[in-house]
VOTORGU-612079 format. One line per 10 residues: their letters; for each residue x, z, y of N, C-alpha, C, O. Coordinates in steps of 0.001 Angstrom, whole numbers, m for minus. Layout:
% VOTORGU-612079
A = X/Z/Y/X/Z/Y/X/Z/Y/X/Z/Y; ...
//
This chain:
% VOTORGU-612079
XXXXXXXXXX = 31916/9423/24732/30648/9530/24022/29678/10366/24853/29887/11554/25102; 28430/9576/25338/27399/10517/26311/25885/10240/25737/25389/9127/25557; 25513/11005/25589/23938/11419/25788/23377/11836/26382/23627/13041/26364; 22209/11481/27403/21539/12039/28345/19984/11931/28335/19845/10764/27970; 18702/12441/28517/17924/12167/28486/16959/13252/29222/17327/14403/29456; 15539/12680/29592/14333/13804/29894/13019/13188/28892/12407/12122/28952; 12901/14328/27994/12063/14360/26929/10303/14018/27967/9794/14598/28926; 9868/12785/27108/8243/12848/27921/7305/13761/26801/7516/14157/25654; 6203/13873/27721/5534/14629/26666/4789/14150/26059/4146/14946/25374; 4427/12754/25919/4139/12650/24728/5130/12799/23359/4782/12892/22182
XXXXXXXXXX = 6478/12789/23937/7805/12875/22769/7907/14243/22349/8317/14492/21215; 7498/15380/23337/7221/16471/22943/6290/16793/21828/6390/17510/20832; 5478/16136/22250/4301/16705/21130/4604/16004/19941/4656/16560/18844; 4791/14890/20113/5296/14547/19061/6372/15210/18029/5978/15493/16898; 7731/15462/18404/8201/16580/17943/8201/17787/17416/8581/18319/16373; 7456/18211/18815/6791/19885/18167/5950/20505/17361/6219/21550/16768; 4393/19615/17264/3803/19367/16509/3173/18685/15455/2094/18854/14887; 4492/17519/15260/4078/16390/14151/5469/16571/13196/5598/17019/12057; 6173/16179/13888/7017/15214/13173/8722/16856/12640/9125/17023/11489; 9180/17560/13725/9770/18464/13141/9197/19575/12950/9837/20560/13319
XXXXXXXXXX = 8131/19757/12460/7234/21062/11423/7177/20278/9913/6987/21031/8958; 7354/18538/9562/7477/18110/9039/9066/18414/8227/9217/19285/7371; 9675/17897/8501/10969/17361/8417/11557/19524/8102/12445/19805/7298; 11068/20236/8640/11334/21796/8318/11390/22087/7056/12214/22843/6542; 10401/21422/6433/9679/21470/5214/10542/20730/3912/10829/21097/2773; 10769/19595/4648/11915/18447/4125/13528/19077/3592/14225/18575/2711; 13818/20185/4333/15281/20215/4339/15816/21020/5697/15446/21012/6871; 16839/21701/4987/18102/22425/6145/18079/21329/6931/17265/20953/7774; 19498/20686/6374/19676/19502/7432/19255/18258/7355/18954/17593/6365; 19258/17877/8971/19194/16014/8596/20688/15455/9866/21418/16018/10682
XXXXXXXXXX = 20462/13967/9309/21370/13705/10594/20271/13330/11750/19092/13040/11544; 20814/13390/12782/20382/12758/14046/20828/11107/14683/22002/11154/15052; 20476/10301/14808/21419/8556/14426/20647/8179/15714/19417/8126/15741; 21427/7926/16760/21171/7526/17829/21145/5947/18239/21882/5462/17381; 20704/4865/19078/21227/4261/19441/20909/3417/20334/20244/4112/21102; 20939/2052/20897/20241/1918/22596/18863/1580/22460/18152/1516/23463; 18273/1289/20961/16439/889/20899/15985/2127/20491/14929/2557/20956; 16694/2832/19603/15814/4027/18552/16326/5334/18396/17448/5585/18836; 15768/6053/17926/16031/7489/17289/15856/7204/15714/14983/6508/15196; 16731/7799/15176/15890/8096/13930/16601/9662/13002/17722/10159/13108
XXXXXXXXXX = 15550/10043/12226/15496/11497/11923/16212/10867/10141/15436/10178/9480; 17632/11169/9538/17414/10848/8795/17423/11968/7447/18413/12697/7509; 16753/12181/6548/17034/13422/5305/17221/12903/4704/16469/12061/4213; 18645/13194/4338/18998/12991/2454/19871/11601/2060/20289/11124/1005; 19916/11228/3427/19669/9621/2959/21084/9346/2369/21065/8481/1494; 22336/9892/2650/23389/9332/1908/23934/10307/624/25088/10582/295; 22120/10879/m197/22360/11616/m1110/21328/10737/m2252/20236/10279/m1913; 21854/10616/m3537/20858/10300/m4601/20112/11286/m5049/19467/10837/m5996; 19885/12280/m4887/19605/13238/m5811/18472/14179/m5343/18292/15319/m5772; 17683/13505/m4344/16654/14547/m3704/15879/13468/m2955/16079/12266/m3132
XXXXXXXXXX = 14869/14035/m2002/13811/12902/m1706/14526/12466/m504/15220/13310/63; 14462/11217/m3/15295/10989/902/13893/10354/1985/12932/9731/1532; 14147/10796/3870/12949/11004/4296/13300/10278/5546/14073/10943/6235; 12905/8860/6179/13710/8288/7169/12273/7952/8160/11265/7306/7873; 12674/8718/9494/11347/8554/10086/12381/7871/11587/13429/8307/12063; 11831/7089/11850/12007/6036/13217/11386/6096/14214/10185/5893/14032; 11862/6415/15873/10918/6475/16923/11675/5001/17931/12841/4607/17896; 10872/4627/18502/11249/3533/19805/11306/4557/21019/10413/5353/21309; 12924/4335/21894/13199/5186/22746/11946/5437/23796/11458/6544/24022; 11749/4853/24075/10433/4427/25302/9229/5505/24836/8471/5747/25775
XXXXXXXXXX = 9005/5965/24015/7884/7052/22829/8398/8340/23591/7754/8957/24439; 9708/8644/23129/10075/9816/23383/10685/10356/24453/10699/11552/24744; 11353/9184/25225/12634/9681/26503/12062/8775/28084/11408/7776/28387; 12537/9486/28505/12734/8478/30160/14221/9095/30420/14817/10097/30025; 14536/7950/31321/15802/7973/31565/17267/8199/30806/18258/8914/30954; 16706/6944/29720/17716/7362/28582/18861/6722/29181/18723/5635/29741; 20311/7468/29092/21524/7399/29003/22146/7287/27592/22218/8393/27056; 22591/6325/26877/23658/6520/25816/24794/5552/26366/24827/4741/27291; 25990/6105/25120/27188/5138/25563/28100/5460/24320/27548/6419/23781; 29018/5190/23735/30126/5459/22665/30652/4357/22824/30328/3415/23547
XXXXXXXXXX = 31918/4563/21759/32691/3740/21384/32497/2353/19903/33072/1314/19580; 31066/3385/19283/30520/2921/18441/29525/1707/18741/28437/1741/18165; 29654/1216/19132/28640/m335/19667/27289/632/20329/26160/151/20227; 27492/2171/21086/26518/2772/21724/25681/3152/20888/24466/3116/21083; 26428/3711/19483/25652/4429/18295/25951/5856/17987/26921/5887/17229; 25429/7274/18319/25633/8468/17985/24753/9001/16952/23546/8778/16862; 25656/9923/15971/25049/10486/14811/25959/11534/14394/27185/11617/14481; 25165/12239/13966/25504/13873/13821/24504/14584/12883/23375/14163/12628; 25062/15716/12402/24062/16488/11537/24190/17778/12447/25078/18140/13220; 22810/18419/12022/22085/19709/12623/21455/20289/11658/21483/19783/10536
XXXXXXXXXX = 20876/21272/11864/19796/22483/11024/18585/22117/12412/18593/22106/13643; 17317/21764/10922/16201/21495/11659/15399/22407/12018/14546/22193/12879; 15542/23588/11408/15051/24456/11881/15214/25520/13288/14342/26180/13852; 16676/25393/13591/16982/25289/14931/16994/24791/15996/17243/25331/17074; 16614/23276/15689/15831/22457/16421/14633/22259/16906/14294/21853/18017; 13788/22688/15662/12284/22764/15984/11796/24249/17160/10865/24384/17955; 13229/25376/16651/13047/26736/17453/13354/26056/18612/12365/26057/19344; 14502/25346/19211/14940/24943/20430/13685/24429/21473/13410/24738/22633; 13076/23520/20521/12019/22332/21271/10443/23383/21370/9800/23455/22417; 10083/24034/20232/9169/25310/20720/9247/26114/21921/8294/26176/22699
XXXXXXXXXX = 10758/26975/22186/10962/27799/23069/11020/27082/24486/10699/27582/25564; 11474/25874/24262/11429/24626/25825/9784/24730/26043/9340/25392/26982; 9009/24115/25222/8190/23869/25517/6823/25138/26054/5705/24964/26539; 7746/26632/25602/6601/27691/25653/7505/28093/27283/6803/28755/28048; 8654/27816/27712/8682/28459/29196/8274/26697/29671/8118/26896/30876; 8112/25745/29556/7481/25208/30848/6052/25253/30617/5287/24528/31253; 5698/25989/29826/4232/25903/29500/3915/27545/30695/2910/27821/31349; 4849/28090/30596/4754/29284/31019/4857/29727/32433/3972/30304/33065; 6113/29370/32884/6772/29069/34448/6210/27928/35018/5500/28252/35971; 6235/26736/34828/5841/25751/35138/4256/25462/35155/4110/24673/36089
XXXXXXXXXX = 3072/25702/34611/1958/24902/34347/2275/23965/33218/1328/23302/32794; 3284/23825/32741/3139/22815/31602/4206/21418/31756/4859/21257/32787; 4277/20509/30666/5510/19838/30565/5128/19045/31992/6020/19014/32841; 3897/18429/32286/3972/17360/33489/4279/17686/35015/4178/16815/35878; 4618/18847/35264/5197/19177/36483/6458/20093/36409/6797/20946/37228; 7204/19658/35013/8620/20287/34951/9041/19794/33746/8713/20458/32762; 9856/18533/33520/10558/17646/32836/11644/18520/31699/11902/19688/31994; 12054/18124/30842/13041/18709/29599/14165/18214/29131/14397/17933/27956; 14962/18089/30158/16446/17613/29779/16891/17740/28252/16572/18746/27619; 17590/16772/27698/18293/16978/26503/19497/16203/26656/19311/15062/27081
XXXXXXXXXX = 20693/16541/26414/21975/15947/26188/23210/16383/25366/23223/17553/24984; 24072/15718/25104/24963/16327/24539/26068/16534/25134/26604/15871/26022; 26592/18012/24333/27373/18747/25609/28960/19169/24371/29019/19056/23147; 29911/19599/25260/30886/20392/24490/31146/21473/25769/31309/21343/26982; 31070/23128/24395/31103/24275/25072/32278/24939/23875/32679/24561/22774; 32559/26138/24777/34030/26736/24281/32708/27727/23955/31928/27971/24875; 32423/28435/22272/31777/29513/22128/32478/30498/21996/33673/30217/21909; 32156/31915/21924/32798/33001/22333/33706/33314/20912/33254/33088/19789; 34813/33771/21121/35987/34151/20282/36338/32756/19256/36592/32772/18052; 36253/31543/20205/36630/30377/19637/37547/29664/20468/37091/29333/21562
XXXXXXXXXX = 38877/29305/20187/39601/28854/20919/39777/27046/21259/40561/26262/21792; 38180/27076/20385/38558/25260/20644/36869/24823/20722/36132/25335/19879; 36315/23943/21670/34771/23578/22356/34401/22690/21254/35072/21703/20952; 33220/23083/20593/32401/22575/19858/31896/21814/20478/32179/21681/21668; 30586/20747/19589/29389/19900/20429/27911/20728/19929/27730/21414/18923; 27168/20454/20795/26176/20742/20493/25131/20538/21681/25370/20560/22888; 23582/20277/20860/22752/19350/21438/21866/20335/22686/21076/21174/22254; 21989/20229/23777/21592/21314/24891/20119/20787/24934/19743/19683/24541; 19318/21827/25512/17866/21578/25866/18137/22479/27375/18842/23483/27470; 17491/21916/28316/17441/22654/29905/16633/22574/30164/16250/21405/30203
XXXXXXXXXX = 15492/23763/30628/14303/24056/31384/14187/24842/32195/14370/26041/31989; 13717/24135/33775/13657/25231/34601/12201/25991/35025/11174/25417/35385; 12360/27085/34914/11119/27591/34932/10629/28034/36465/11212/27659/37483; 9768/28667/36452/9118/28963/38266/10423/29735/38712/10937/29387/39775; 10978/30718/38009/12559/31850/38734/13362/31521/37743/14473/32026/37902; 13277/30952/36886/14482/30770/36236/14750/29170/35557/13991/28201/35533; 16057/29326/35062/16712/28065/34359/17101/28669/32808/17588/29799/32752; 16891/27941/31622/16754/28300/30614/17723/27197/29860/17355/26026/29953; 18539/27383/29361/19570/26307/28999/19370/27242/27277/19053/28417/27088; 19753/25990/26120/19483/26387/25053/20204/25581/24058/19650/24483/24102
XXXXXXXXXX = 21287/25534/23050/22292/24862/23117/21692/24848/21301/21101/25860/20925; 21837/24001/20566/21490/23582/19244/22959/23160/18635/23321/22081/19105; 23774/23658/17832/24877/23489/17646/24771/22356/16900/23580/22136/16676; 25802/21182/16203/25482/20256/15746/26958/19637/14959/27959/19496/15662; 26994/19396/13937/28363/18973/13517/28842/17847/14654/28255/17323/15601; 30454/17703/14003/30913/16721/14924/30491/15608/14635/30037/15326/13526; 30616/14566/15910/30091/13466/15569/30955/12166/14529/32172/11991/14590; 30161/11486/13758/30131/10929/13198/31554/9489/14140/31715/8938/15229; 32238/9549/12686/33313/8583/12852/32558/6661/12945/31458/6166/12695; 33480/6291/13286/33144/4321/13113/32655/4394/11873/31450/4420/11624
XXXXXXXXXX = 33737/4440/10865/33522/4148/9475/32204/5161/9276/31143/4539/9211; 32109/6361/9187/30859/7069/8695/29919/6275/9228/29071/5787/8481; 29901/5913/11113/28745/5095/11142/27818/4100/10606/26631/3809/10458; 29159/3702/10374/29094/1871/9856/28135/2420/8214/27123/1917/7725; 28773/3329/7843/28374/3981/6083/26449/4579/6233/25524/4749/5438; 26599/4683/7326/25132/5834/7736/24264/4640/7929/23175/4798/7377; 24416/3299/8641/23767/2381/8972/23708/1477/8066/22720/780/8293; 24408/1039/6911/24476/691/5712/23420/1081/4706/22537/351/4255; 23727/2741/4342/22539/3189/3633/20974/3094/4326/19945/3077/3650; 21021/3036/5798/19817/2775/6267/19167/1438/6342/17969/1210/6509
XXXXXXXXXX = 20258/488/6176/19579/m569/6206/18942/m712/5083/17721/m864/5141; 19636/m697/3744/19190/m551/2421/18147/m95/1559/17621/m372/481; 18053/978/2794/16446/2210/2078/15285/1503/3184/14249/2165/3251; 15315/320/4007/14120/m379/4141/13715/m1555/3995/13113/m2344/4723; 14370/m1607/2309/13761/m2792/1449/12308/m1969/1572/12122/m796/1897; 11050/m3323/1080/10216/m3018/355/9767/m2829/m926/10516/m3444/m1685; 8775/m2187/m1598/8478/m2592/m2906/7582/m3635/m2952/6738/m3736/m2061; 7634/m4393/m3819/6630/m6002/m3908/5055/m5330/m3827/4277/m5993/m3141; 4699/m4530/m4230/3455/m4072/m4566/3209/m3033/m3713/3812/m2002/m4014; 2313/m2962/m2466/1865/m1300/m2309/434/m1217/m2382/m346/m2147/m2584
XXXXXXXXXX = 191/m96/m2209/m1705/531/m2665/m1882/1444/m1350/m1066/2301/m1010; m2666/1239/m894/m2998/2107/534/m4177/3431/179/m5170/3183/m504; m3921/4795/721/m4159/5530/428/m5095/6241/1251/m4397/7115/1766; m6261/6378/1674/m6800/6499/3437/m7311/8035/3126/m8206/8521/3817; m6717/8755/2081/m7358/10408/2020/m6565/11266/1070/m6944/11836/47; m5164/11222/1741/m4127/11956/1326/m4500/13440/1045/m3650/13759/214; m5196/14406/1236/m5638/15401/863/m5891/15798/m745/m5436/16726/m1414; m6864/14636/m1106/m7149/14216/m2539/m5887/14335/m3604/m5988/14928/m4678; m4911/13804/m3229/m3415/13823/m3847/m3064/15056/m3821/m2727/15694/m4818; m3117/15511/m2616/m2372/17095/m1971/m2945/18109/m3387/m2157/18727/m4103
XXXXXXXXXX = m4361/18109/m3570/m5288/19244/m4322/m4627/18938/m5610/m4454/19903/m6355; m4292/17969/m5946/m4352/17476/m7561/m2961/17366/m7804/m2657/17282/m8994; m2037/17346/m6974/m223/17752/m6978/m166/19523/m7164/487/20147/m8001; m1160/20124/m5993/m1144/21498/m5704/m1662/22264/m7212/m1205/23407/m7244; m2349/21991/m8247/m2663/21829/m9434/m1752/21497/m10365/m1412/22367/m11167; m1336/20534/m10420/72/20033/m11282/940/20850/m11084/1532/20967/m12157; 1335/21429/m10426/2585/22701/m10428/2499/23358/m11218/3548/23729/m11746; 1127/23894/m11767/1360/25234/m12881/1413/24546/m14196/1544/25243/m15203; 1298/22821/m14333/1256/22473/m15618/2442/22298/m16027/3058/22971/m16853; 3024/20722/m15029/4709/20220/m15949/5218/19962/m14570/4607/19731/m13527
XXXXXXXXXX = 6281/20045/m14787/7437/19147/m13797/8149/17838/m13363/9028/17399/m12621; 6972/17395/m14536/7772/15517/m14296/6356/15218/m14038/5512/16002/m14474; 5849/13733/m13101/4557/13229/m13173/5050/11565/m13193/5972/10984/m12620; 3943/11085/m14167/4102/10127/m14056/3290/9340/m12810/2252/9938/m12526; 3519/8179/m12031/2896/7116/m11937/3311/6168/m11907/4487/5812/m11979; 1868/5290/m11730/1887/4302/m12510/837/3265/m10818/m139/3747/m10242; 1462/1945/m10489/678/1314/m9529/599/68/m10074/1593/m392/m10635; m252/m457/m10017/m1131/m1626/m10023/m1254/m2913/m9188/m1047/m2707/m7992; m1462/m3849/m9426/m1532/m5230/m8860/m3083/m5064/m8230/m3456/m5358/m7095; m3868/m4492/m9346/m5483/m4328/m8774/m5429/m3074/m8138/m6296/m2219/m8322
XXXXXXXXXX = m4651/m2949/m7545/m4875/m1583/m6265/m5441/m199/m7229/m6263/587/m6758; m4979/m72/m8366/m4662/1450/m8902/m3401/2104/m8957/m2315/1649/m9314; m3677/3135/m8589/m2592/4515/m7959/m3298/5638/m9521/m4456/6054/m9513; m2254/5944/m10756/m2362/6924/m11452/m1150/8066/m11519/57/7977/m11740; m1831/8920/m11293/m684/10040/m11861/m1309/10594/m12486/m2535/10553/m12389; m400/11609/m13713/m228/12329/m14502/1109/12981/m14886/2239/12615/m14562; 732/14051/m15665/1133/15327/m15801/916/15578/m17449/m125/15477/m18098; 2114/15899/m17845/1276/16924/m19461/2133/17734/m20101/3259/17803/m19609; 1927/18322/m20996/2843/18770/m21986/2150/18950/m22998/972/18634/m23167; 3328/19803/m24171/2489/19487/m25739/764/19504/m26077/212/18990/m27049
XXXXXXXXXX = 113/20283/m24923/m1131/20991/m24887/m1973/20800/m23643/m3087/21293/m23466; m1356/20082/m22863/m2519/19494/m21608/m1884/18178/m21236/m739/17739/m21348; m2978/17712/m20771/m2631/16077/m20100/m3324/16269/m19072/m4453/16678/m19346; m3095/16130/m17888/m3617/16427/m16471/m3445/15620/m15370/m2398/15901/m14787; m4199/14535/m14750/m4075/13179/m14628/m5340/12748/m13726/m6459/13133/m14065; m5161/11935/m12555/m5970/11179/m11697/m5730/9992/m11513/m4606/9505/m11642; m6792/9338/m11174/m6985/7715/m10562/m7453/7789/m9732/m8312/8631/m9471; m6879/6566/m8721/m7649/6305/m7527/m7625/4523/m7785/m6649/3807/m7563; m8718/4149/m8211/m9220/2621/m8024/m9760/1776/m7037/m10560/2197/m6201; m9377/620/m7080/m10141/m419/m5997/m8836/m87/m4782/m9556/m50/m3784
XXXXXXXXXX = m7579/140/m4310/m7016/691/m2974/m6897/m587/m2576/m7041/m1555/m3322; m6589/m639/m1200/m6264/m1745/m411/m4920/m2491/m1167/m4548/m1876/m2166; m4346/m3397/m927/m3054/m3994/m1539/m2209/m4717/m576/m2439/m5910/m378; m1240/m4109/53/m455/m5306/120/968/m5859/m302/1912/m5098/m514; 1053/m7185/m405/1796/m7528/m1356/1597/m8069/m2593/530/m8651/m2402; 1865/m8260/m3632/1898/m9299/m4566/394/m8407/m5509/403/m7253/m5936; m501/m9203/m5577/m1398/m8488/m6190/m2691/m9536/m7147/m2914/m10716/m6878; m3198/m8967/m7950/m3805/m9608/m9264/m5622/m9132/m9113/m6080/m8175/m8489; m6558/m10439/m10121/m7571/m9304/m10376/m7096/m9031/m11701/m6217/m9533/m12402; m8215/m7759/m11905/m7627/m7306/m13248/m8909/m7829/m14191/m10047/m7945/m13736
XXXXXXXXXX = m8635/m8052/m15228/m8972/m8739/m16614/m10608/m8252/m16772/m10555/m7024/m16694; m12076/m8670/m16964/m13025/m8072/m16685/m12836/m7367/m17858/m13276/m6220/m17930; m12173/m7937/m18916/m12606/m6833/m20677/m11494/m5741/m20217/m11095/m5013/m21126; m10835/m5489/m18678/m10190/m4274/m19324/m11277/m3016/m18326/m10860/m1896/m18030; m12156/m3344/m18090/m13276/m2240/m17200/m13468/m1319/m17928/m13441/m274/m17279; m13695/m1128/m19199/m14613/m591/m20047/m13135/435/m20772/m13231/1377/m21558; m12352/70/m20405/m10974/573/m21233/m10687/2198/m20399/m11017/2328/m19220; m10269/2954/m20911/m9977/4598/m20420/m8732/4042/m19430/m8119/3023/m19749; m8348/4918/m17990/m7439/4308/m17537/m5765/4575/m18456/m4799/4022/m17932; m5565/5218/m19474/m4421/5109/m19709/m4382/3855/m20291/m3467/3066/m20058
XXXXXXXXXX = m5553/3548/m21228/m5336/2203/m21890/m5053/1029/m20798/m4036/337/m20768; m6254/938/m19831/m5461/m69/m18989/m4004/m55/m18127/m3307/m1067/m18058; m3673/1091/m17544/m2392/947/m17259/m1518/m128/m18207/m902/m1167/m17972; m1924/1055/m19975/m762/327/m20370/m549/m1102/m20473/480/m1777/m20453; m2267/m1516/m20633/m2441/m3293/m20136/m1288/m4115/m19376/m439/m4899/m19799; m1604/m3604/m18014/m1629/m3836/m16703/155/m3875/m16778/841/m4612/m16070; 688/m2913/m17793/2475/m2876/m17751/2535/m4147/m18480/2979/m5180/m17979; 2005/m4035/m19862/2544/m5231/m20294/2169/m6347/m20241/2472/m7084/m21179; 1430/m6842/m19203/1101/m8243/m18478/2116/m8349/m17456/2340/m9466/m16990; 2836/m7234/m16992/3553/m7318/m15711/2954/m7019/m14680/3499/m7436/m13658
XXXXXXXXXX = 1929/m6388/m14530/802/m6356/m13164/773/m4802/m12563/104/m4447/m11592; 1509/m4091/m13231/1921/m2560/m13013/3248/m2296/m13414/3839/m2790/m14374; 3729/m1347/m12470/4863/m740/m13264/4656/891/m12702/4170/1279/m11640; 5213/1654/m13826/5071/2715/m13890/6864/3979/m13943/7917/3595/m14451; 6689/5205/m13369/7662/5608/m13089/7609/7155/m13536/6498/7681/m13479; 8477/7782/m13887/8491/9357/m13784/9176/9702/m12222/9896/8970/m11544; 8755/10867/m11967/9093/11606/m10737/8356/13164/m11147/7389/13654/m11731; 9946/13620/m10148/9641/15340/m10107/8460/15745/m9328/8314/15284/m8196; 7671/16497/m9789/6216/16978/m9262/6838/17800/m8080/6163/17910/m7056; 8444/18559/m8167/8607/19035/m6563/8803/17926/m5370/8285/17824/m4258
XXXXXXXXXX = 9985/16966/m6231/9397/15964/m5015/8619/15327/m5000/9068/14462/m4248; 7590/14985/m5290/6189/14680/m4901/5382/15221/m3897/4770/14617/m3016; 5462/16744/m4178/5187/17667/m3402/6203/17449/m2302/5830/16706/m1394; 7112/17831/m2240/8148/17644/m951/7388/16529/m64/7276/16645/1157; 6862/15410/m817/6947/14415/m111/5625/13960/697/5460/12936/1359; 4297/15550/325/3443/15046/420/3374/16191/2161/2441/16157/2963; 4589/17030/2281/4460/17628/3703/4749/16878/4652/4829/17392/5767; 5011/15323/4481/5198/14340/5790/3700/14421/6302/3530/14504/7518; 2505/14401/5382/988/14112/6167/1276/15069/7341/387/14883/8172; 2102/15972/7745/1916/16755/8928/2246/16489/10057/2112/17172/11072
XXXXXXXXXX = 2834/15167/9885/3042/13973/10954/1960/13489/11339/1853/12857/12390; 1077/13704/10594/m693/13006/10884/m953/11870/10737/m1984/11492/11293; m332/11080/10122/m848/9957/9250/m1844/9338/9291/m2603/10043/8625; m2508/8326/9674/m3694/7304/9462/m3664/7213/8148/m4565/7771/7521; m2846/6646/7591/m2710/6511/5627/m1907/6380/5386/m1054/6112/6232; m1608/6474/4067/m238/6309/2969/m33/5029/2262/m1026/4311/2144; 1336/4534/1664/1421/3473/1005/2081/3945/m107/2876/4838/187; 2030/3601/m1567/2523/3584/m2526/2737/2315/m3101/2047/1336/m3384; 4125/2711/m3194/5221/1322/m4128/6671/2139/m5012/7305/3195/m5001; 6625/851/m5702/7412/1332/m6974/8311/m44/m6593/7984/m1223/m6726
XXXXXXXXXX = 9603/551/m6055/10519/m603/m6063/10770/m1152/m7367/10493/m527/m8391; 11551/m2892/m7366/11860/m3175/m8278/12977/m2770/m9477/14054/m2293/m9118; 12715/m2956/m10799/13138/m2292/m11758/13128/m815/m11847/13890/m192/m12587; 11974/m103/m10835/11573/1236/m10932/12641/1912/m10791/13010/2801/m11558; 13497/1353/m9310/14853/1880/m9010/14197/3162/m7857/15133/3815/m7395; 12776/3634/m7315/12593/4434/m6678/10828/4398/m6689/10168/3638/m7398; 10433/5107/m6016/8857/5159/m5662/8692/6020/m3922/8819/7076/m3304; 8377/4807/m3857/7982/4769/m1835/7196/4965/m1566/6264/4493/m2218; 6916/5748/m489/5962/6582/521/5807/5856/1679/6675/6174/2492; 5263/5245/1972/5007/4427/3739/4184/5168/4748/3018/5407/4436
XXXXXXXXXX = 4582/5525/5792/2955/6172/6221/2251/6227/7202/2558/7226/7853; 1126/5436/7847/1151/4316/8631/450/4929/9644/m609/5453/9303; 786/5003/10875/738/5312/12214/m549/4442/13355/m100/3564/14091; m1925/4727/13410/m2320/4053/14290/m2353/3969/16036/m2578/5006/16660; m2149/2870/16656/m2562/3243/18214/m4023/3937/18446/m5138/3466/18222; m3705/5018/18889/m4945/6340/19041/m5848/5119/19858/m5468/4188/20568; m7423/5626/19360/m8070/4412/19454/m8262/3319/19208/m9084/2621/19802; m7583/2971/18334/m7546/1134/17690/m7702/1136/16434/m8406/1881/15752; m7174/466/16190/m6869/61/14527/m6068/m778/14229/m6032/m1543/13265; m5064/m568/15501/m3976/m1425/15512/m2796/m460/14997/m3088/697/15300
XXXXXXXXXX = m1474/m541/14273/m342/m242/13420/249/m118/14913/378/m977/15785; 649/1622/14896/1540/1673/16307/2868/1733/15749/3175/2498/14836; 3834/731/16436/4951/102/15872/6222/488/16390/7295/192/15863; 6039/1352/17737/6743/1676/17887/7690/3668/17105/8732/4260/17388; 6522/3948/16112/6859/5075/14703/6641/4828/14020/5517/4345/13881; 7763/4965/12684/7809/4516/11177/8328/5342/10840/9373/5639/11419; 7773/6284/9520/7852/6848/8458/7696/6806/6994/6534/6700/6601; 8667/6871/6068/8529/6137/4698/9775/7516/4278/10630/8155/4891; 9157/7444/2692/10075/8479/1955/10344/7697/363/9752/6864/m322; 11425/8401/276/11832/7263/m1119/12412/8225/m2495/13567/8643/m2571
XXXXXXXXX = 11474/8431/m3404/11361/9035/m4360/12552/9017/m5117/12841/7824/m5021; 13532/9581/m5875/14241/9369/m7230/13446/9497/m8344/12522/10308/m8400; 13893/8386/m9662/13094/8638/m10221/13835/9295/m11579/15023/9617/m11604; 13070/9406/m12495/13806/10306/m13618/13823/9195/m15160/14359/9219/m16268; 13102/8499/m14571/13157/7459/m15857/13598/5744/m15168/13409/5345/m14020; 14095/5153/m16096/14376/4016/m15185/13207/3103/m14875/13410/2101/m14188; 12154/3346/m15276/10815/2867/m15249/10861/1519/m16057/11851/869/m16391; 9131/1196/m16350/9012/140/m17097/8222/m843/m16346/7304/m467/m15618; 8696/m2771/m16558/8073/m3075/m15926/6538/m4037/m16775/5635/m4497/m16076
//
């Protein structure tokens, strides 16, 4: 089993400042799931019971001179503490920033290694970072459970295939902030929020208890996927009344979810996001987060990073 690589910098930055300041936020651990096209970062994912957070890179983004190999059809996966990771890839990046002039005239080895640690009579694995600086060499070792068996693999790639169904319906979101203020608000009210998405591209949440109801719309969103106009006599209707329309025509379905994970789920924007997608899988078995990546300068979907988070919900939802 080998791993070898030199981190580019655009994979750096990516890392350092998008994607694990994210994922910090997310959770202790995640696994790490290697294999000869991709990376991927996964949280939670072979847990029901918390937000589960699966972000995807294309090797070519992050590495040159990638080396892999196993016994696993050339598939490695392992769990780590992300927060030791994100320290690892900071401290790399502040001595070649330091010794060096910076990542483009002094490259960032990463591989995986087994070392005998001190008053241990048997060599762990763990994920090395190497930087050499103007007088020195800086080696920095990220400890990492053992790696992942066939069968666990086979189990890890299973649940991943699974968590990228779609939902039939999503609503595009182009000013995630708006959500952020009005979640950041909902904390001091209740702990469950409802929403509720739409065929006519409405995104509602709410919040209440015996003595407040505390609640936003966002109307008209982009749609893609299976989508309706909505009825002209229901314009004039308050939006709870139309939701409830919109459920019992079939043209919405609506879900409870924990206002922490909501929140949990709204520290991915620190990946930097072009926009968000909201969907409510079928039979309101989850509520999905998509979150869509442009080629800097375009307005083209950069395809080689995907990020999506997948809600539990607390009610079985209605359709």
């Amino acid at each position: 089993m080998k791993f070898k690589a030199f981190l580019t910098e655009n994979g750096v930055n990516l890392l350092e400042k998008r994607f694990l300041p994210a994922f910090d936020k997310m959770g202790k651990t995640c696994y790490l799931f290697l294999t000869k096209d991709h990376l991927f970062f996964l949280h939670n994912l072979l847990n029901g019971d918390g937000v589960q957070c699966i972000a995807q890179f294309r090797i070519d983004v992050l590495f040159d001179e990638y080396r892999i190999s196993s016994q696993n059809e050339d598939r490695i996966a392992f769990s780590l503490d992300v927060s030791l990771l994100y320290r690892a890839v900071k401290s790399s990046v502040s001595i070649c920033t330091e010794f060096s002039g910076g990542l483009a005239s002094n490259r960032l080895q990463i591989k995986l290694v087994k070392k005998l640690p001190p008053n241990c009579t048997q060599p762990m694995p763990f994920l090395t970072f190497e930087t050499k600086g103007y007088k020195s060499a800086v080696i920095q070792d990220v400890p990492i459970s053992k790696p992942l068996s066939r069968s666990q693999v086979v189990e890890l790639q299973t649940a991943l295939d699974s968590a990228q169904d779609l939902p039939p319906t999503l609503v595009q979101v182009q000013d995630p902030s708006q959500l952020q203020n009005f979640v950041d608000r909902m904390k001091h009210v209740g702990d469950v929020l409802n929403v509720t998405i739409s065929k006519h591209g409405d995104l509602q949440v709410q919040t209440s208890t015996t003595l407040i109801r505390l609640g936003s719309e966002f109307q008209r969103l982009s749609v893609i996927g299976d989508k309706s106009q909505a009825p002209a006599e229901d314009r004039n209707l308050s939006a709870q009344a139309r939701s409830e329309r919109a459920i019992a025509r079939g043209d919405a379905q609506s879900v409870q979810v924990s206002v922490k994970h909501f929140s949990k789920s709204l520290q991915c924007h620190l990946t930097k996001p072009d926009s968000a997608f909201y969907g409510i899988a079928p039979q309101g078995a989850c509520l999905t987060v998509i979150f869509q990546f442009m080629v800097p300068g375009t307005r083209q979907t950069d395809k080689s990073i995907s990020l999506h988070c997948r809600l539990p919900v607390l009610d079985p939802g209605s359709n």
